[in-house]
C-alpha positions in Angstrom: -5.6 52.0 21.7 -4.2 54.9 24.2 -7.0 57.2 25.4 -4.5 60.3 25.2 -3.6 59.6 21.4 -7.3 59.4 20.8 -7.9 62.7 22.7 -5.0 64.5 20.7 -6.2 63.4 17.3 -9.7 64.6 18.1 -8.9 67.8 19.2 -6.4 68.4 16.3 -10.0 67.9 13.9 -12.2 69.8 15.8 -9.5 72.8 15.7 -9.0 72.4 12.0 -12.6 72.0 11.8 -13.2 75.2 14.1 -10.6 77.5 11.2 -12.3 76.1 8.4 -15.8 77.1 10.0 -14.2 80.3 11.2 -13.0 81.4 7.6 -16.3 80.6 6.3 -18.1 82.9 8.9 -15.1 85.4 8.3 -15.9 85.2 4.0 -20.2 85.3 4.8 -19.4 88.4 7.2 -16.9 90.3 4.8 -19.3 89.7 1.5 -22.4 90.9 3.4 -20.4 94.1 4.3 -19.3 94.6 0.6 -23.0 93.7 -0.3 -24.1 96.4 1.9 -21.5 98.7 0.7 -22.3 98.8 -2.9 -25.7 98.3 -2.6 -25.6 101.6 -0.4 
């Protein structure tokens, strides 16, 4: 088991981790606008 192989795989998951979490704050954000939009 090499510690920097570990390292590298774990931060490869938490950045896609981070995008997917990211494009779901990115989809909340853009329908609450739209929400707001046509509800105005």
């Amino acid at each position: 088991m090499a510690s920097p192989k570990h390292d590298y795989s774990f931060w490869t998951k938490y950045k896609r981790f981070a995008t997917t979490e990211i494009l779901m704050y990115l989809i909340m954000v853009i329908g609450i606008g739209l929400g707001i939009i046509f509800l105005s």
